[in-house]
N, CA, C and O atoms as a printed pandas DataFrame, in Angstrom:
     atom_number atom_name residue_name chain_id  residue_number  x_coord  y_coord  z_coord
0              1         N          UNK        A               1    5.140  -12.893    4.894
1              2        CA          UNK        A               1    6.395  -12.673    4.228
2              3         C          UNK        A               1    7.055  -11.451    4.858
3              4         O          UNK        A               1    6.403  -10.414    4.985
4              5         N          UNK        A               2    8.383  -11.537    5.277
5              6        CA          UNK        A               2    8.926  -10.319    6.049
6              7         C          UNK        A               2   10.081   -9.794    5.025
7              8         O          UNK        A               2   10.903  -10.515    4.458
8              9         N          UNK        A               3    9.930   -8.017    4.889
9             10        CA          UNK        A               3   10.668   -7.763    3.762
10            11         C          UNK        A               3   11.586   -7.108    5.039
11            12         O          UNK        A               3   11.142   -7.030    6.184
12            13         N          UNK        A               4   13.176   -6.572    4.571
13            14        CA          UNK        A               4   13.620   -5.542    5.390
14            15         C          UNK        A               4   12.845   -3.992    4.886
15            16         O          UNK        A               4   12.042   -3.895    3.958
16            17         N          UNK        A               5   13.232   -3.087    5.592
17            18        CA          UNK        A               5   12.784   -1.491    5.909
18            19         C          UNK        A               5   12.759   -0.877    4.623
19            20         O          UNK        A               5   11.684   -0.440    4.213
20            21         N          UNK        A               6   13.861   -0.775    3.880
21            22        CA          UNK        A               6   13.469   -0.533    2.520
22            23         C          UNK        A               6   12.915   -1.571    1.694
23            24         O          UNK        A               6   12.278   -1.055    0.776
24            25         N          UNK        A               7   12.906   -2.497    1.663
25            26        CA          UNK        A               7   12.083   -2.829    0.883
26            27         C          UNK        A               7   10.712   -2.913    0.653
27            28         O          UNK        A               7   10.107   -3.099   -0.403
28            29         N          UNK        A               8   10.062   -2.650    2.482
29            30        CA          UNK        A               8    8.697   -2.327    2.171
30            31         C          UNK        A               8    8.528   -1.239    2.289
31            32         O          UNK        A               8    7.328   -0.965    2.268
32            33         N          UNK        A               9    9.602    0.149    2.496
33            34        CA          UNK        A               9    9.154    1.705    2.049
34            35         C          UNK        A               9    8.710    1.339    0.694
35            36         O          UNK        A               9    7.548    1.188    0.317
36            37         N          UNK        A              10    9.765    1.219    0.033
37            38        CA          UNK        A              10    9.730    1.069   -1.593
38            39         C          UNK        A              10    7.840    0.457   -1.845
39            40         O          UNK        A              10    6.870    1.021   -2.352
40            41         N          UNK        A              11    7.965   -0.520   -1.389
41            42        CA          UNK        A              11    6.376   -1.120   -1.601
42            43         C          UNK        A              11    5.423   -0.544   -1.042
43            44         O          UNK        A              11    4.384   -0.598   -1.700
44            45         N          UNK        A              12    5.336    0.164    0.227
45            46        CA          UNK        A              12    4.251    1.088    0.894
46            47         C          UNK        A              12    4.166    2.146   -0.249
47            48         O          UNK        A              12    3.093    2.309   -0.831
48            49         N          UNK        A              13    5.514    3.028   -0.658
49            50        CA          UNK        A              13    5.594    4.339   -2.100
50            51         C          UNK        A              13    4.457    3.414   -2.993
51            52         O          UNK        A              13    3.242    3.608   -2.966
52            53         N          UNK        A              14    5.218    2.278   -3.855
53            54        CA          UNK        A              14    4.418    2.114   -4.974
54            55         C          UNK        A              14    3.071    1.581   -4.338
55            56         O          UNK        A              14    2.173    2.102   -4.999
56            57         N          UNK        A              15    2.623    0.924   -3.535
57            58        CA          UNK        A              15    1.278    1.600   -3.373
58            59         C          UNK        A              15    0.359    2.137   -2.956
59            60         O          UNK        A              15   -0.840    1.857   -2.957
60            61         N          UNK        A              16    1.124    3.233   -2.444
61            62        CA          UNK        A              16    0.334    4.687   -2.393
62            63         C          UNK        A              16    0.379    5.239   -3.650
63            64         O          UNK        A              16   -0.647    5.897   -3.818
64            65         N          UNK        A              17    1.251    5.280   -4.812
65            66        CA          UNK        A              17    0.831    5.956   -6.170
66            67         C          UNK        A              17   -0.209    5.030   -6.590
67            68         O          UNK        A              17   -1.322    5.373   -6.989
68            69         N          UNK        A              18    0.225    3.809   -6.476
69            70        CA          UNK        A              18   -1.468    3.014   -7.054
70            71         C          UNK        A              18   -2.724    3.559   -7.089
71            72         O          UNK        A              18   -3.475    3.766   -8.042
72            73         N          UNK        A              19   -2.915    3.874   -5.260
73            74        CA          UNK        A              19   -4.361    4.672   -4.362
74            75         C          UNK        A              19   -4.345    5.531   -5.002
75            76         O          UNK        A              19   -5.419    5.696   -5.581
76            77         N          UNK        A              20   -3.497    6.339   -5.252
77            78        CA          UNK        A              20   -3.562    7.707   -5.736
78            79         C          UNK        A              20   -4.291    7.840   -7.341
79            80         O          UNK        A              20   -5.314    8.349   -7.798
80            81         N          UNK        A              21   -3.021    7.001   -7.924
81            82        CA          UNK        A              21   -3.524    6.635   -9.636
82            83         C          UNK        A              21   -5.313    6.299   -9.490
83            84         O          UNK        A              21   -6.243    6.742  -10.165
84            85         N          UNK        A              22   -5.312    5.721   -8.785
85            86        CA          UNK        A              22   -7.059    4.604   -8.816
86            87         C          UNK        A              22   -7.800    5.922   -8.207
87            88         O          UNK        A              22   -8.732    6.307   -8.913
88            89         N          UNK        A              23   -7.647    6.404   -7.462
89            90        CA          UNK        A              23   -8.833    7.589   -7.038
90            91         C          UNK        A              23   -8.770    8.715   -8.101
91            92         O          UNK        A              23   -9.842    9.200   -8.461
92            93         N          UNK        A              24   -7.597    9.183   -8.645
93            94        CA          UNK        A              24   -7.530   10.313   -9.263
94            95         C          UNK        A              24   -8.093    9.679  -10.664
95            96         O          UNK        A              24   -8.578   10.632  -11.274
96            97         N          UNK        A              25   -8.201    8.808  -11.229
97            98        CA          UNK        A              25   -8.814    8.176  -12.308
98            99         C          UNK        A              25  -10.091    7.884  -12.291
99           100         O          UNK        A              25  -10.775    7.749  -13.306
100          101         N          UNK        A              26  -10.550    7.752  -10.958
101          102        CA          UNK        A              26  -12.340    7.583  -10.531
102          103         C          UNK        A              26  -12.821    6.138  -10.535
103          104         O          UNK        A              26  -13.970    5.732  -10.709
104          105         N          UNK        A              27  -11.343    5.217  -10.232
105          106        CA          UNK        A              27  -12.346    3.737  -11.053
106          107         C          UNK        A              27  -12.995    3.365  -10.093
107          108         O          UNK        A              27  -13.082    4.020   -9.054
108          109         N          UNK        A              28  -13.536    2.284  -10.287
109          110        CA          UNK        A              28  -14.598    1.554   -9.425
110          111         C          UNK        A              28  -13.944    1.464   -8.050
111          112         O          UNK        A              28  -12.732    1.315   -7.891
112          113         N          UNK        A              29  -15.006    1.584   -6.892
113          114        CA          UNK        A              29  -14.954    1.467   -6.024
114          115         C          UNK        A              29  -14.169    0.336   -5.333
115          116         O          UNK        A              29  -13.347    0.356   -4.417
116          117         N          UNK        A              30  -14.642   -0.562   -6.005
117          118        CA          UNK        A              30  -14.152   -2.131   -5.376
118          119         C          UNK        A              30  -13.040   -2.226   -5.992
119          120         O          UNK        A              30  -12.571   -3.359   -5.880
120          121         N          UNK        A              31  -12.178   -1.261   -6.825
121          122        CA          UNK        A              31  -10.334   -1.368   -7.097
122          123         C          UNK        A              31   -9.999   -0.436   -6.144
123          124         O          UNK        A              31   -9.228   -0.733   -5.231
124          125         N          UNK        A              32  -10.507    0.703   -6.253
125          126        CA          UNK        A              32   -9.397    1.468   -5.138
126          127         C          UNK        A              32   -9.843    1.156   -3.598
127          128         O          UNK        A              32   -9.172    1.707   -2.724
128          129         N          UNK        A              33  -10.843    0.377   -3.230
129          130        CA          UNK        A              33  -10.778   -0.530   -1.859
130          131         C          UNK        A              33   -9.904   -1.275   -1.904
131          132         O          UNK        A              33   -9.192   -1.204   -0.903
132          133         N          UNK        A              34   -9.516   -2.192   -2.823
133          134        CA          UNK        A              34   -8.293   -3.506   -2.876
134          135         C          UNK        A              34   -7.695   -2.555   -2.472
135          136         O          UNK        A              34   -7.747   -2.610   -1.244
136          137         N          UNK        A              35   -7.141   -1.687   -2.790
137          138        CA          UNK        A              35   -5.737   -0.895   -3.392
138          139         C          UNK        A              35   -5.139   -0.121   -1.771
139          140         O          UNK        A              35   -4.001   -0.111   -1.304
140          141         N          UNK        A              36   -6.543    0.523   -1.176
141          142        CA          UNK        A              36   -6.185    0.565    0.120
142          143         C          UNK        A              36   -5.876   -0.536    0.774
143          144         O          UNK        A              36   -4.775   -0.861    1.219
144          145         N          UNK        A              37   -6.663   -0.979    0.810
145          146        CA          UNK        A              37   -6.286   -2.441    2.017
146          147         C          UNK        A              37   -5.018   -3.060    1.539
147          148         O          UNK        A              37   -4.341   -3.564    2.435
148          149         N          UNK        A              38   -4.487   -3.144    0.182
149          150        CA          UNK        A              38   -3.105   -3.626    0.081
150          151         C          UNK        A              38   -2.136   -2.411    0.554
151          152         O          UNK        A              38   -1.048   -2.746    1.021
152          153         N          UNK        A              39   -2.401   -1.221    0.482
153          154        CA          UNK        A              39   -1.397   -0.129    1.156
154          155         C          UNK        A              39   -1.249   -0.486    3.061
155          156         O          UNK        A              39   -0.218   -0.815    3.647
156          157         N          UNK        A              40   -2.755   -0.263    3.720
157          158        CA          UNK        A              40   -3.205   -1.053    4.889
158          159         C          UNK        A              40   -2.187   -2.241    5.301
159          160         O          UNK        A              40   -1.589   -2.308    6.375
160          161         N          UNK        A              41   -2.125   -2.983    4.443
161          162        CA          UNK        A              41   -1.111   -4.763    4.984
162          163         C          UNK        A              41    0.065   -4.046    4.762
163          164         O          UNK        A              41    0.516   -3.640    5.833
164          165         N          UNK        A              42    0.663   -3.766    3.908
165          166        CA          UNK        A              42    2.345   -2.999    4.101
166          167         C          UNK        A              42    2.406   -2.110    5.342
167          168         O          UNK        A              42    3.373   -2.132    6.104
168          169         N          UNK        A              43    1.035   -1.102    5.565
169          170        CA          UNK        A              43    1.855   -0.057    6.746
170          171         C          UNK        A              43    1.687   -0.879    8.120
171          172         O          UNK        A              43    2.262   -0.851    9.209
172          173         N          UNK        A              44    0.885   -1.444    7.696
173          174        CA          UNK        A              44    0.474   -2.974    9.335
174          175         C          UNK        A              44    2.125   -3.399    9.796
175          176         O          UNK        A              44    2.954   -3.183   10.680
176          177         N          UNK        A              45    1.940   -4.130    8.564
177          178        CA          UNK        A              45    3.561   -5.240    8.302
178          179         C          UNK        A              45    4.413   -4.305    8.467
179          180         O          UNK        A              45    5.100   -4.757    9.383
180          181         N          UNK        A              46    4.914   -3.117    8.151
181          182        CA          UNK        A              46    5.871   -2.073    8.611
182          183         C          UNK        A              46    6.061   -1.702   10.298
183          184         O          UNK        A              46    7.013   -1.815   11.070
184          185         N          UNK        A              47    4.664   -1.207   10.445
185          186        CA          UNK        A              47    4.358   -0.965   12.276
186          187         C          UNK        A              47    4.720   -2.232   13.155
187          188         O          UNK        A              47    5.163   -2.148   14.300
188          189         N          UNK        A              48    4.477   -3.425   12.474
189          190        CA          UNK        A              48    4.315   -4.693   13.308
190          191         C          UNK        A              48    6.304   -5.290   13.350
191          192         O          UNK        A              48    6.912   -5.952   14.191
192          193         N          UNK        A              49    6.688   -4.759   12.243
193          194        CA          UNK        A              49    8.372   -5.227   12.352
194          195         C          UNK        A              49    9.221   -4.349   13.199
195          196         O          UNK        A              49   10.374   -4.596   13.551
196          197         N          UNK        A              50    8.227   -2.856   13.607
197          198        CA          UNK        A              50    9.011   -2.321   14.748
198          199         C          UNK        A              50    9.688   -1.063   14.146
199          200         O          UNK        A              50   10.141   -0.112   14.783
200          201         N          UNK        A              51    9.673   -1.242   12.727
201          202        CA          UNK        A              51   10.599   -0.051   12.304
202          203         C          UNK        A              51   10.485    1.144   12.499
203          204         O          UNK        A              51   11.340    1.922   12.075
């Protein structure tokens, strides 16, 4: 799915507060792994559209 430039800043922001929320809360390991790897596919998908 290809967003334009702001729209996946906006989505890279909200989730990096996610990572952030999920580590600073301590939860389980295997949520704040999802949580990276979904931050991971936005900054991929960002680098890979060139912006």
């Amino acid at each position: 799915m290809e967003y334009s430039k702001d729209e996946l800043v906006k989505k890279i922001e909200a989730a990096r507060l996610v990572l952030d929320k999920s580590i600073d809360e301590r939860q389980d390991y295997e949520e704040v792994y999802q949580n990276s790897v979904k931050l991971d596919r936005l900054i991929e998908e960002y680098i890979d559209s060139g912006y």
